[in-house]
DRENROSE-226875 format. One record per atom (N, C-alpha, C): residue in one letter; x, y, z. Coordinates in steps of 0.05 Angstrom, whole numbers, plus 5000, padded with zeros to 4 digits. Example, Ala and Ser with C-alpha at 12.3 -4.5 7.8 and 13.67 -1.06 7.14 Angstrom:
# DRENROSE-226875
A526448865156A524649105156A526449345156S525749555142S527349795143S525850015157
***
This chain:
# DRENROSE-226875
X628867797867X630167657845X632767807837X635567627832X637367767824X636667757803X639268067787X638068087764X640868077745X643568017756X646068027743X646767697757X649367567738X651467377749X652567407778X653067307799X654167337819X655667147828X657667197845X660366977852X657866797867X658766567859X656966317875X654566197862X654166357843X651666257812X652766087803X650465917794X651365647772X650865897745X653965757738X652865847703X653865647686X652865727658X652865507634X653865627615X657065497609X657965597595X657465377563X657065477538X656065417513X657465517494X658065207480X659565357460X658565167433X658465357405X657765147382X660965147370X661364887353X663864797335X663164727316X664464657295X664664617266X667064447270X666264147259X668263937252X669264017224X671563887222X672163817192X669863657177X670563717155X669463537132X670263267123X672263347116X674763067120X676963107126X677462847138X679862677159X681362467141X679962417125X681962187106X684962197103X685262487096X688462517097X689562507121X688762527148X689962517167X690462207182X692762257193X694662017213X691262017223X690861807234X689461667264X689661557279X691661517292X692261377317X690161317330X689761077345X687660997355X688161187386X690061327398X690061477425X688761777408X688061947389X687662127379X683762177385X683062307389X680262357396X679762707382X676362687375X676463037381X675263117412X676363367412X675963317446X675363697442X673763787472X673664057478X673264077504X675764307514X676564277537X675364607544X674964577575X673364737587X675464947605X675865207606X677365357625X676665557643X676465777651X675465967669X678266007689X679066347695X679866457707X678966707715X679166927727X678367117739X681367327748X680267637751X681567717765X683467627798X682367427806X682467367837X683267057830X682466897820X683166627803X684766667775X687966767788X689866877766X690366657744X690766477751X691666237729X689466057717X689465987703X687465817685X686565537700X684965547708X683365287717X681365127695X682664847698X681564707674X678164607701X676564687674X673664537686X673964227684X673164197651X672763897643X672063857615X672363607598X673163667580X669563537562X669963517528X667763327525X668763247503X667563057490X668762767469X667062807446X667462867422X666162847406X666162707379X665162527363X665262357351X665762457323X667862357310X668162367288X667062297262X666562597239X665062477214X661562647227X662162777250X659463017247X660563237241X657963387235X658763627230X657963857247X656664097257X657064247275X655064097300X655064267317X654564217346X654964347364X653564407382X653564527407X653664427439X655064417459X655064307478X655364497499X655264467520X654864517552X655964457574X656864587592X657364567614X656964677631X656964577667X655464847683X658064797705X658765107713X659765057744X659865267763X661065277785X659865547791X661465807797X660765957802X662266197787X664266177818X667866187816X668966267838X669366557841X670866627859X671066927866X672767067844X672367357844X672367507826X671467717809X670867997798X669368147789X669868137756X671668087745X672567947723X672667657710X671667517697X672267247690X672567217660X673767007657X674766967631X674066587628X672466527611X672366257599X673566147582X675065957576X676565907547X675665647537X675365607517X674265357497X676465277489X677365027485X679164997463X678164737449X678164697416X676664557408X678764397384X679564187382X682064047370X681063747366X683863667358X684663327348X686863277358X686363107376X689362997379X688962737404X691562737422X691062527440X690462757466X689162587490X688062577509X689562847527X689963077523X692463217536X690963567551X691563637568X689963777570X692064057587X691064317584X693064487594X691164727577X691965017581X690765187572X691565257543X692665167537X694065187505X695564997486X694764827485X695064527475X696564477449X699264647450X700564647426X701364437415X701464217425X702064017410X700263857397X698363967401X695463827382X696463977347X696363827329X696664037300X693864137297X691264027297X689864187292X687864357316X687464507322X684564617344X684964877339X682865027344X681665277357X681765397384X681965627386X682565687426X681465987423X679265987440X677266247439X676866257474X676566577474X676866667503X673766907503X673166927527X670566997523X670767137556X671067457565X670567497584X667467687590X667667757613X664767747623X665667937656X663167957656X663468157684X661367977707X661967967737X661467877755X661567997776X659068027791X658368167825X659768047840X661468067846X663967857877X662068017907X661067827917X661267897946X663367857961X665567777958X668567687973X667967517981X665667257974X665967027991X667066847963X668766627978X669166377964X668666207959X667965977938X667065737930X668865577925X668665257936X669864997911X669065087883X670364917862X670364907845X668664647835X665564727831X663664537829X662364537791X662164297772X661364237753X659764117751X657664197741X654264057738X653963927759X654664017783X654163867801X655963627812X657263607801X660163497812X662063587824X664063467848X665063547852X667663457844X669863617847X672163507830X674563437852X675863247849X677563147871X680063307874X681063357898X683263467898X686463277910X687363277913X689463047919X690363057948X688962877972X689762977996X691662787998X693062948021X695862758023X695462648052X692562708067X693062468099X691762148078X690162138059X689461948046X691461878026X692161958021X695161977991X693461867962X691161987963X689362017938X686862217932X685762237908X684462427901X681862377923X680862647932X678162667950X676962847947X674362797952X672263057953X671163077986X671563317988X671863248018X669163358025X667563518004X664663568009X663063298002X660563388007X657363148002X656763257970X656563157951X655763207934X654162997906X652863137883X651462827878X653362637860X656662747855X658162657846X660962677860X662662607840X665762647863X668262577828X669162637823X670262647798X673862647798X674762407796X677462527796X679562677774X677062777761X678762987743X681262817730X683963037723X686562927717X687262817736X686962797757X689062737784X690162457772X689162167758X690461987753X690561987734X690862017716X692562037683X694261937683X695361667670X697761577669X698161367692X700361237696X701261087713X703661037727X704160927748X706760967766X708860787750X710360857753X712460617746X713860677708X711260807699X712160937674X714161127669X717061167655X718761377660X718061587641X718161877647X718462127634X714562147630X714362217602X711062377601X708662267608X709361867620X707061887619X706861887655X708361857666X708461817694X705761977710X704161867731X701761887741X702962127760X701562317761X702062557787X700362397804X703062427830X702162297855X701662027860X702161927847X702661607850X703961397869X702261227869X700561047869X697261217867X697061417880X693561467891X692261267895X693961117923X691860927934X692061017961X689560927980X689561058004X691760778022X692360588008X693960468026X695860268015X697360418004X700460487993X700660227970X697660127958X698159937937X698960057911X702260057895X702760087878X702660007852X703060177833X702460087809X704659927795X704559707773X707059637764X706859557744X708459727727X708759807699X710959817680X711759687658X713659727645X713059797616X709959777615X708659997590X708960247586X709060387549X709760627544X706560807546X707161077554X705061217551X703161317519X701461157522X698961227500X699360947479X701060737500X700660437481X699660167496X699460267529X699460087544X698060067565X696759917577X693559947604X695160227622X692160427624X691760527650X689860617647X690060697679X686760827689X686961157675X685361307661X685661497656X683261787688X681461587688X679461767707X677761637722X677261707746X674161597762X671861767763X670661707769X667961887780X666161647794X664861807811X663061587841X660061827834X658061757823X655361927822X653261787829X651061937837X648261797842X647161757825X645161527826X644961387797X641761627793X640661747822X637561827814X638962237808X641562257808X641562487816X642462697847X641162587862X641462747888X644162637900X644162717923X646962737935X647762467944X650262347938X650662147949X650062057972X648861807979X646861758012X647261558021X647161438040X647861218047X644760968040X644660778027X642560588015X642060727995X642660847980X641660967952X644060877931X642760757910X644560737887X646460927876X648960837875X651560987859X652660857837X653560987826X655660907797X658460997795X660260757790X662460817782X663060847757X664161107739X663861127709X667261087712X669161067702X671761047699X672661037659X674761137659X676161197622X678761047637X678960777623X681260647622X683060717591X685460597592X686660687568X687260377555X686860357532X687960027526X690159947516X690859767514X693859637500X693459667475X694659727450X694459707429X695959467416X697859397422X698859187415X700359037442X699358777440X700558527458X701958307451X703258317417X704058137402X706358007412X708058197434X710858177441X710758087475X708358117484X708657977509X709157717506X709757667532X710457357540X707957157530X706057207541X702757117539X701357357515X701757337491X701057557476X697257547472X696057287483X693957257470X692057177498X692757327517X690857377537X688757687542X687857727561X686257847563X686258117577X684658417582X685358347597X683858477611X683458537644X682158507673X681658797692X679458807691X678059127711X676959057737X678359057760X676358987787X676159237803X673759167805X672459377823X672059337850X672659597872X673359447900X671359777908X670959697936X669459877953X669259867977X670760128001X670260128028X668960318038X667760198049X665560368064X666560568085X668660388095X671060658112X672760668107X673960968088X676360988073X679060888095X677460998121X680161058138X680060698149X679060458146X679760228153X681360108137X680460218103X681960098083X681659798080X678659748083X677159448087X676559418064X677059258043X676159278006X673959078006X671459107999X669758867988X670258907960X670158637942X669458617925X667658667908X667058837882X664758937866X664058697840X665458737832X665458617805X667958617791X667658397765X670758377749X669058337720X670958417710X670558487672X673458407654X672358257634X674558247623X673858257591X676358387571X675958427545X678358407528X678458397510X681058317489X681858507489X686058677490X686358847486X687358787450X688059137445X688959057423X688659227404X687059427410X685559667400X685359967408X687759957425X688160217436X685560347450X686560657445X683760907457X683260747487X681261017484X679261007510X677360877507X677060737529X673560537545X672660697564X669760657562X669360627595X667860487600X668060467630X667360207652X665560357676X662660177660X661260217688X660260087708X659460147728X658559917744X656560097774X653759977773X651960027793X652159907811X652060077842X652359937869X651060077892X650759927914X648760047930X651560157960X651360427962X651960587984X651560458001X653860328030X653360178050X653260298073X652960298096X653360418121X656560408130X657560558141X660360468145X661060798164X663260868147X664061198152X662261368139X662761658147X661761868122X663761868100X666161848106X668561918091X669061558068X668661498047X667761208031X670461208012X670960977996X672660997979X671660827955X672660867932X672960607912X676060627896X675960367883X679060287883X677860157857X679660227828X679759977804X681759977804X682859617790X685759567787X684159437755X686259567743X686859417715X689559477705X688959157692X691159047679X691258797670X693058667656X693558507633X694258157642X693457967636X693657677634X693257657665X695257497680X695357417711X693657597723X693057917718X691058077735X688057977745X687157807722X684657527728X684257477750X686957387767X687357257797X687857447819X687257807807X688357907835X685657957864X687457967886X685558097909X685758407898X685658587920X686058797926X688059027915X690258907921X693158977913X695658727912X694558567887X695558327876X697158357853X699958507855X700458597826X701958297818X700858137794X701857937783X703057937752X702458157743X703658287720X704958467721X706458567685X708458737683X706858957674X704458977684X702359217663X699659207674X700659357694X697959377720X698159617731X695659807732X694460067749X692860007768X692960127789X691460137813X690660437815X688660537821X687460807836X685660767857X685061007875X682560987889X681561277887X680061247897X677461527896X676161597918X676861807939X676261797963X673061997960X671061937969X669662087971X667062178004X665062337999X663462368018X659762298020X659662148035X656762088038X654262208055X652962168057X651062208071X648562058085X647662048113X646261798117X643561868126X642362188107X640162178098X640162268071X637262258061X636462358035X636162658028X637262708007X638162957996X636363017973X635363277962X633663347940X635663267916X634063307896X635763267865X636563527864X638463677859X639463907850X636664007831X636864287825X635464437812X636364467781X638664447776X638764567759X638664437732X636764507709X636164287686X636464357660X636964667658X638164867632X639664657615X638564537596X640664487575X640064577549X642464797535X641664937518X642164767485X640664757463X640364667439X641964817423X642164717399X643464847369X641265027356X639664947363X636365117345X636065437372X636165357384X636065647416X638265627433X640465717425X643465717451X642565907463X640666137459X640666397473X637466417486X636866327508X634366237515X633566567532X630566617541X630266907543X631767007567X633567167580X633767217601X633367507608X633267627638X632967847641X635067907637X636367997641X638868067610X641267967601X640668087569X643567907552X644268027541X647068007544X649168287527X650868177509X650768207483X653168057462X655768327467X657468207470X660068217469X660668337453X663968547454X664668747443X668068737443X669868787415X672968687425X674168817441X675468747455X676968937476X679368967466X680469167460X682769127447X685669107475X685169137500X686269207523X686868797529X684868707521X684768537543X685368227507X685068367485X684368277454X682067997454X680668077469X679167917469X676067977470X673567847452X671167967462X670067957493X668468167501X668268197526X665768327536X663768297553X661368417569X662368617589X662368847578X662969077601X661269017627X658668997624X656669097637X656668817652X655168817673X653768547680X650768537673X651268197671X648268137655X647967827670X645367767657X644967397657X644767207636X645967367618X647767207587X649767377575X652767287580X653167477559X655567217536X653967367506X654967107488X656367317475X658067197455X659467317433X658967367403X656667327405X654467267370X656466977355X655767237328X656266877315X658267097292X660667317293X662867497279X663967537302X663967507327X666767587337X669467377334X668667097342X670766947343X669666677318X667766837292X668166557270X669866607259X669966297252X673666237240X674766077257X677266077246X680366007252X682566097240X683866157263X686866217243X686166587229X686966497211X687866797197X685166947187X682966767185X679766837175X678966927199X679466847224X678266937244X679067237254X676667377257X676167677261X678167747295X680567957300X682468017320X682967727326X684767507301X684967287317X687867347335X688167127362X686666907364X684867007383X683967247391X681467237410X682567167430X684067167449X686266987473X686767247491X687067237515X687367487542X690967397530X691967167534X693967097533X696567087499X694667107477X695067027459X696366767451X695666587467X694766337452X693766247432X695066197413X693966147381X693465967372X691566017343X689165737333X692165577321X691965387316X694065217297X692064997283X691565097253X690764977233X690164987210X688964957189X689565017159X687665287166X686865427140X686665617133X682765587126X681665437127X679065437126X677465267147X675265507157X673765367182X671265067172X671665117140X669664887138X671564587132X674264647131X675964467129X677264327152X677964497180X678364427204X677864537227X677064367247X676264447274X675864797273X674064817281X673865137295X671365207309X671865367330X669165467350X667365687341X664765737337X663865997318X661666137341X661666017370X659966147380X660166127417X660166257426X660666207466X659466387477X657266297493X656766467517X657366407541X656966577568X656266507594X653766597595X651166407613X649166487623X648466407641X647866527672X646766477694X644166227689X644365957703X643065727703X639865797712X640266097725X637866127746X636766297719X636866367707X636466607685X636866847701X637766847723X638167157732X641167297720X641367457744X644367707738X646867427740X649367457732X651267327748X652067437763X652267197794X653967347817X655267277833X657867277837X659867097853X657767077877
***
């Protein structure tokens, strides 16, 4: 039995927050969400790698949440939380949010010098290949996630414009004369097994997708239409053969984020599969494939990998509570400030190491060596943690309860 973290361990990184109390005085834009975004770097993984983020509903009050992924190479790591209000935006230091929190939390890790993807609860996250000219997971896994890769849309000029666009595997473009954070697009995909285990060929999958909506249609041509999500699926990315899934339609008008799901059965075809949503506004009702009939239409696809036997459910089922974040392990080390690195930190290796509940409570100027940041990245918000956003608690702990170990 190991008995430290090691490069290639699932771990679970945990963190508790404290909402505001009240929001009344604040703007709300219907694109504005609370959101907490997930980071990790390392000595050997120099730059900040965004994990993934999570959504949290407004008008609660504290909470704790989770994430698992697995440890890349490295003898050093560093996790970062950042915990805010604002719109959908993501990067290691999110200055343009007015209010959030940003807490850093390092930790020590056994590196054997081998390397890993970058895997989340068991997902994998897409990377952007360019023989497909869209996001892919080029492993078998029981998910496939396109992360940021489509954010935004083609045809949009300046901030909101889609990196890599179209991301279709066969060159169907997007067409757009909508502004960013007022007008349809695809914000994300993901392709998962509906039981868990690894995507398979005859076993149920799910398409989860975050579209973005129109907030106002008063000024279109057709102001009082609808509008339209189709779902497409090839069994061989590289034929680029689309069957038809399903179509959905809903009143825009209301801004924010949706999502759109839809259950389907894994066909025989290639190993290498795709899925494709197109949405968009009025005439979109009547499209095939790549039918752009409007002035306010997204297209993506989602290249992923199958398998054409059956695969176990993953192991791993750790999900930690608000009542026990710190479950027993063979060992757990609370954290100590570094003043080298100004951040709390686990000298030693262990198979938890948290930060209690005085290194990083607060925000802002209450918070103890703020901002707690390798980088000094700073909190931006009022002056009391029971008044706005702030993080009061983070660990890392090995999923296996053992040591961590690359």
């Amino acid at each position: 039995t190991k008995e430290i973290m090691t490069v290639g361990d699932w771990v679970s990184i945990t963190t508790a927050v404290i909402s505001p109390t009240d929001t009344s005085l604040r703007p709300m834009p219907a694109d504005h969400q609370f959101i907490i975004h997930f980071y990790y770097k390392s000595d050997v993984v120099s730059s900040w790698k965004y994990i993934t983020s999570r959504f949290r509903q407004p008008g609660l009050d504290s909470g704790l949440f989770s994430v698992k992924y697995m440890l890349p190479a490295g003898s050093v790591h560093v996790v970062r939380v950042i915990y805010g209000y604002g719109p959908f935006i993501v990067g290691p230091c999110v200055r343009s949010w007015e209010y959030y929190d940003v807490d850093d939390l390092m930790f020590a890790v056994v590196d054997s010098s081998l390397t890993f993807p970058l895997v989340v609860e068991g997902e994998l996250l897409a990377v952007y290949d360019s023989e497909f000219t869209a996001p892919r997971c080029i492993d078998v896994g029981p998910s496939c996630d396109s992360s940021l890769l489509i954010v935004g849309v083609g045809g949009i000029v300046g901030e909101g414009t889609e990196s890599n666009a179209p991301n279709t595997i066969d060159g169907c473009e997007d067409y757009s004369i909508g502004k960013r954070g007022h007008d349809e697009s695809i914000q994300s995909m993901k392709v998962a097994s509906v039981d868990g285990a690894f995507l398979s060929v005859g076993e149920k999958a799910r398409i989860e997708a975050y579209v973005f909506k129109a907030k106002d249609t008063s000024s279109r041509s057709n102001p009082n239409e609808k509008e339209y999500a189709h779902f497409w699926y090839a069994p061989d990315a590289k034929s680029k053969d689309w069957s038809h899934l399903r179509s959905t339609s809903f009143d825009p008008g209301s801004g924010g984020l949706m999502r759109l799901n839809l259950n389907f059965t894994l066909q025989p075809g290639d190993s290498t599969q795709a899925v494709r949503l197109t949405y968009g506004y009025a005439e979109s009702r009547y499209m095939g494939p790549c039918d752009r009939m409007d002035k306010y239409f997204d297209v993506d696809d989602l290249v992923f990998e199958v398998n054409h036997g059956a695969i176990p459910v993953p192991s791993f089922q750790y999900i930690a509570t608000l009542d026990s974040p710190l479950p027993n392990h063979s060992k757990s080390i609370a954290a100590t400030y570094d003043s080298e690195y100004t951040v709390p930190r686990c000298f030693e290796h262990a198979s938890l190491c948290h930060g209690g509940f005085v290194l990083i409570r607060g925000v802002g100027d209450e918070e103890e060596n703020s901002p707690n940041t390798i980088d000094s990245c700073a909190d931006r918000t009022g002056s009391s943690s029971q008044k706005f956003e702030s993080i009061f608690f983070m660990s890392v702990q090995s999923v296996t309860k053992e040591i961590m170990t690359v």
